[in-house]
N, C-alpha and C positions, 0 to 999 in steps of 0.2 A: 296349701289345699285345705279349705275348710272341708271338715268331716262332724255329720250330726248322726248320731245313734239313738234312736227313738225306740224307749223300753228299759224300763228299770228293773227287770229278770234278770233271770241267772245269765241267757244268753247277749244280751245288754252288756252287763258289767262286765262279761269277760271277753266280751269284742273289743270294746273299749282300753279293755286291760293288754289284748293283744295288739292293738293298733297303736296304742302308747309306749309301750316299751318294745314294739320289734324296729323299731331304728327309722321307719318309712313317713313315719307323720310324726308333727313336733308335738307333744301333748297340749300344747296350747293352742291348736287348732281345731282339739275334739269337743264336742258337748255332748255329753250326755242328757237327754232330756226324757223325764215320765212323770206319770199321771197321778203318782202317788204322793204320799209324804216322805220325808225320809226314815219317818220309821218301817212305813211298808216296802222299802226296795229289797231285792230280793224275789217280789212275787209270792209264787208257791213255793218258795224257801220259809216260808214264816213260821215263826218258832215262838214258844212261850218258857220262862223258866218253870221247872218242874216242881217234882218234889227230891228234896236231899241234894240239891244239885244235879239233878236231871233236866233231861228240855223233854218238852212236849211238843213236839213238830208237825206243825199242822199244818202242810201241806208235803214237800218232799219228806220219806222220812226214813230212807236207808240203800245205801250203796253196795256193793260188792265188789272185795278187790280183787278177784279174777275177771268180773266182765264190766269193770268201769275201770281202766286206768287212766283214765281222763281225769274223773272224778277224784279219783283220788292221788293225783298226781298235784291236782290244782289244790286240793287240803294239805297237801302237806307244802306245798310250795307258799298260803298263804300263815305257815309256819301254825296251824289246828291242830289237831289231837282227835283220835277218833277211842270210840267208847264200842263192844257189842252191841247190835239190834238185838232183844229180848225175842228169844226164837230158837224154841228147841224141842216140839214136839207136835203133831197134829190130833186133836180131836174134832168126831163130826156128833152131832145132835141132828137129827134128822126125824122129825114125828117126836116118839119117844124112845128112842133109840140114842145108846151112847157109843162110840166105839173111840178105841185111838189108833193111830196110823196100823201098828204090827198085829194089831187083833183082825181091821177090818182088810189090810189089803191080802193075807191070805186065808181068810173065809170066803170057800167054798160053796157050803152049800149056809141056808139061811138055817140057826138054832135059835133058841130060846130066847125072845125080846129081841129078834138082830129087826130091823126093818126092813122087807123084801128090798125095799131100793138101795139100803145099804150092800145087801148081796150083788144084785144086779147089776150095779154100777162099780163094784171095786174099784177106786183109782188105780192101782198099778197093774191091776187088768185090763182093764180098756185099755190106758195110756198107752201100752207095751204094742200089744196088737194096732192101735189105730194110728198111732205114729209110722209102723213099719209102713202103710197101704199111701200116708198121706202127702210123701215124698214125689208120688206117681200124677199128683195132681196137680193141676193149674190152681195153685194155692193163690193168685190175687186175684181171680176172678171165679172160685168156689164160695160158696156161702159156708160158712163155718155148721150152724143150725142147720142146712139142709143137708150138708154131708154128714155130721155126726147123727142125722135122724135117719138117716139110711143105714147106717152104719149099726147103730145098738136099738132104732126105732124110735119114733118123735115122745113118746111117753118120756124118756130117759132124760131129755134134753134140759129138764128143770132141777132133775136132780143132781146132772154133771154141773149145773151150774152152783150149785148149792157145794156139792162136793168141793170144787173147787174156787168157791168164794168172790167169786165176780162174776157179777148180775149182765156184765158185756155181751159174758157168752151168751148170753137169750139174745143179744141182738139177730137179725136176719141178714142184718148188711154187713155185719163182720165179715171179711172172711177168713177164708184158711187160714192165708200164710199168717195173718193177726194174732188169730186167738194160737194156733202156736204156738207164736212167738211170746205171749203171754205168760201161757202155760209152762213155757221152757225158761224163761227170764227171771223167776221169781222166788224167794226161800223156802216156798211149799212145793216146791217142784224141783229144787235143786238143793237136798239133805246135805252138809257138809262144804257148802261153799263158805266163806268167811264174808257174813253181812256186817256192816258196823253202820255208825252215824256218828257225825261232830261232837265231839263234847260241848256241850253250849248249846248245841240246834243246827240244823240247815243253816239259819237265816246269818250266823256266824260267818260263812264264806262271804254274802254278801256285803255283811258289814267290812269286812275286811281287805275285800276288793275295792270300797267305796274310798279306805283310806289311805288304800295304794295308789289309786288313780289323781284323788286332791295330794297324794306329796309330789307326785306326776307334774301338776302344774293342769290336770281335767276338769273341766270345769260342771259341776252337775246340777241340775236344776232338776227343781221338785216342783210337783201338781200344774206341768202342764199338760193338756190331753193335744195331738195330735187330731187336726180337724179334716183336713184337705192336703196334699201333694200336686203339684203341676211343674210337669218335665219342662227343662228350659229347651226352644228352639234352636239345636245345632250349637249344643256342650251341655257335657255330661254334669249329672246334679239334679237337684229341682229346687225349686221355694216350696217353703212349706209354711201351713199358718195351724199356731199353736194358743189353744183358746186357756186361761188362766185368770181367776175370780173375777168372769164376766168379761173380761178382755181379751182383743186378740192379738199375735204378735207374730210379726212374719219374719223371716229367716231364711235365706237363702245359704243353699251348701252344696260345694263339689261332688260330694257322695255322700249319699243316706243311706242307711243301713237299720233297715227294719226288722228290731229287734222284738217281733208282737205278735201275740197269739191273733187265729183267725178272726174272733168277733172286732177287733179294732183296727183289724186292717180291711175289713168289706166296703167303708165308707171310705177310703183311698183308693179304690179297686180304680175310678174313673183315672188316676193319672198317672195308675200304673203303666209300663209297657206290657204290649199286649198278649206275649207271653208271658209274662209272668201274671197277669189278671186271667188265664182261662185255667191258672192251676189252682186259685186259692180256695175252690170246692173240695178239692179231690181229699182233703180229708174230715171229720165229724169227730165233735168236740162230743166227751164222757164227763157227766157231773158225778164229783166227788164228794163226800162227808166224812171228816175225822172229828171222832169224840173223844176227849181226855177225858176218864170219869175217875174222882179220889173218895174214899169212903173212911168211915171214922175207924174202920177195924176190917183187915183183911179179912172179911168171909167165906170168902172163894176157896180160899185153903181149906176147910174144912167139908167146901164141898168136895172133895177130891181134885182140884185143880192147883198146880204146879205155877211157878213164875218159868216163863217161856211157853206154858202153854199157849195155844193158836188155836182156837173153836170156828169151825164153820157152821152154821147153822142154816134152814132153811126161815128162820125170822129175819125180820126185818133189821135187823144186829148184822148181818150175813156174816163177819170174822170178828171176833174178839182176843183180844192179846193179854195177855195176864203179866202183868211189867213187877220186873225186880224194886223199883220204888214204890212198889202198894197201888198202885193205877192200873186202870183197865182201859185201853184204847180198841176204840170201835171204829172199824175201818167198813164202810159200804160204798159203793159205785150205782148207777144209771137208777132205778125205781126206787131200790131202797135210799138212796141217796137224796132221791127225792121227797121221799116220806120222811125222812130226820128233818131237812129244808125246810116243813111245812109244820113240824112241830119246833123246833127253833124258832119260827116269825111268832108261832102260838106263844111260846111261853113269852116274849118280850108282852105283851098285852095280858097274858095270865102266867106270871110268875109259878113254878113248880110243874107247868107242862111237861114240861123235856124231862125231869129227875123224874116222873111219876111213870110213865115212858118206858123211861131207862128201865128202872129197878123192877118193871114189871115182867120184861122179856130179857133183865141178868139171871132172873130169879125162876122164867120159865126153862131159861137155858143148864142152869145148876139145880135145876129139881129141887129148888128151898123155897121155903117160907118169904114171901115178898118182904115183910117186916125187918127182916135180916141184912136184907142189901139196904145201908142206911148208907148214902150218897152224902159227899162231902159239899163237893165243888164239879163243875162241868164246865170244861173249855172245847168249843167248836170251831168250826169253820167249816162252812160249803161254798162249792168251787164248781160254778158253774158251767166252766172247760178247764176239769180237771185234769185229764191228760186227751189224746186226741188219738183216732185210731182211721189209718187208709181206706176210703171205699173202695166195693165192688170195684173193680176194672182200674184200678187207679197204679202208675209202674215208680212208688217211690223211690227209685236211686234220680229215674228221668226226672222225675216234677220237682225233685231237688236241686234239681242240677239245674235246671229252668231258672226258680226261684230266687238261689245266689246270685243268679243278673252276670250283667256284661259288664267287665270295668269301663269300659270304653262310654257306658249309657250312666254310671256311678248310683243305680237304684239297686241294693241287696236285701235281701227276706231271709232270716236265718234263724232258728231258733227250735225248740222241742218239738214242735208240733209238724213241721215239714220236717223231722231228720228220718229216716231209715228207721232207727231205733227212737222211735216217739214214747213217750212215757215216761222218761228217763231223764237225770240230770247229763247225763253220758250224752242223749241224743242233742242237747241242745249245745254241748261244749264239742260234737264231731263237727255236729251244723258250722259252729261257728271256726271251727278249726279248718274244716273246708274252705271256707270263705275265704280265709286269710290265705291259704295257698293259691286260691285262682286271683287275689291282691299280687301277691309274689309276682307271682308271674306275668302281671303286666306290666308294661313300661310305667314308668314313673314320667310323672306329667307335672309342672310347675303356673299354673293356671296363674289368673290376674284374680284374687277373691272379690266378691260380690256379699256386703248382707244390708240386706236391708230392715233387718230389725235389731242390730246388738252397735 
């Protein structure tokens, strides 16, 4: 049985990695095929070397080993080493107001320099209260924004989102159970969980998945883009045609296994089954921006900022991370994400855009002298479906379930973006761990192979 795996992600390489070593398919019938190079595999694993032996992870870029045992089950199995995520206290900048987590979450009433919205909004006041009400509700077909604006009143809605550091929450179409799920999932929300990352980077699992799979006998192929699918009449598989420097090459295989975020699987939507084509709305892609910023001398320390510190601000900065190797990582989502995006393309054409930028809103966020933030180097990336988040009315276990396909039909959809827990390296390795159980458990089938392009 040939088997083609289209998508060079995290959910990609570790399908591959399960269908090669769980006994059912000979590795020499798998291909792995994507769009990138082989420096890019991995995806949003991508990683850069730091400073001092640090990575700069710019796109996934921290786990938890109580609610990812996936995650870090597959780290240590491809024999990795995990390091702390830098992350050990909250401060908000809000107007001009400074607070840190123990000052502002039991302030009561507003004093001297507090900013009323800082009062008004306590995170661990609201959370406590609106948590207990939001269990009562049809959380995948409430709107996030409309209930929390009934809730503490629409005025509030820009400041919880500010409070808590993702610009999603402004969405309308989030809903409940999302932002949530969000909120509940992540190191500002969850004191004392144990976050880490690779030593090396993200992009380390991938690379080392890649070299598990070639001693495998997997064979993978680099920069080819998946163009068209058409299901064969009466047996499971499809041909697919894969377009590479100007050419195209066709490929016929027993089961595919699409391993691809939404925007590249919309133009295959025509030869999906037709269940599995009325699901591929049901969720909405969130653009991302990470900024690595190095500067010639720690200044931030003597603005009063710690390594672990966490800033959420209502600039366009939205979190800033204060890293044990002298870096400052700038993590934004959805508008602010898009405003870095549009100064990123600016500086390529006017060199010093982004660093002039930066140092301008480090330097309003630490109440100093702009002069002072003297900017080394700046490593980016925007990720224009960053992670992905359930519409309105949409029943993620169902359109999951849809998705993974029929073995019997051999077309599968699996990865971060359709899992339950979307966001996550976790969600994209249940995805894929589902899959292979509903594999399991179908008969095993010895077909006549077909290809017509290898």
């Amino acid at each position: 049985m040939k088997t083609v795996i289209a998508g060079g992600g995290v959910a990609g390489l570790y399908a591959a990695w399960r269908l090669a070593s769980g006994g059912r398919h000979r590795p020499e019938s798998l291909v792995l095929m994507h769009d990138g190079s082989r420096a890019a595999l991995g995806g949003r694993l991508a990683s850069l070397e730091g400073v001092d032996g640090s990575a700069f992870n710019l796109g996934a870029g921290r786990i938890s080993r109580g609610q990812h045992p996936r995650a870090r089950a597959l780290i240590e199995a491809m024999d990795l080493e995990t390091v702390p995520f830098d992350y050990r206290d909250d401060l908000w900048v809000i107007g001009q107001a400074r607070r840190r987590r123990d000052s502002l979450s039991h302030q009561r009433s507003p004093g001297a320099g507090v900013d009323a919205r800082l009062h008004d909004c306590a995170p661990l006041d609201w959370h406590e209260r609106a948590w207990q009400l939001a269990p009562q509700l049809p959380g995948h077909d409430t709107s996030f924004v409309e209930w929390i604006s009934r809730f503490v009143g629409e005025r509030h809605v820009r400041t919880i989102q500010h409070l808590q550091g993702y610009g999603i929450l402004e969405n309308p179409e989030l809903p409940l159970s999302e932002a949530r799920r969000i909120l509940q999932q992540h190191p500002e929300t969850q004191h004392g969980d144990d976050w880490v990352e690779p030593r090396g980077g993200f992009q380390a699992i991938a690379h080392a998945l890649a070299a598990r799979l070639e001693a495998l006998g997997v064979e993978i192929v680099d920069e080819h883009r998946l163009v068209s699918l058409s299901r064969r009449a009466g047996t499971p598989g499809a041909e697919l045609v894969w377009r590479a420097a100007g050419r195209e090459r066709r490929l016929v295989a027993d089961r595919v296994v699409l391993a691809l975020p939404p925007r590249a699987l919309s133009p295959l939507a025509p030869g999906l089954p037709p269940e599995q084509r009325r699901m591929l709305d049901a969720v909405s892609p969130v653009p991302l921006a990470k900024l690595f910023v190095t500067f010639d001398a720690p200044w931030w320390v003597d603005a009063g900022f710690a390594v672990g510190d966490c800033v959420r601000t209502d600039l366009d900065l939205q979190k800033v991370y204060f890293r044990s190797d002298g870096a400052c990582l700038v993590y934004c989502d959805s508008a602010a994400a898009r405003h870095w995006s549009g100064l990123m393309d600016a500086d390529a054409a006017c060199p010093g855009t982004l660093r002039q930028a930066l140092a301008r809103q480090l330097a309003q966020v630490a109440g100093v002298d702009e002069r002072l933030v003297r900017i080394r180097t700046v490593h980016h990336r925007f990720w224009p479906e960053g992670v992905h988040f359930w519409r309105l009315g949409a029943r993620p276990e169902q359109v999951h379930a849809l998705l993974l396909g029929d073995p019997a039909q051999g077309i599968h959809i699996c990865g971060e973006a359709y899992s339950p827990n979307s966001g996550w390296i976790e969600g994209a390795l249940e995805s894929v761990d589902a899959l292979m159980d509903r594999l399991a458990a179908a008969p095993v089938r010895t077909p006549v192979l077909a290809d017509a392009g290898r």
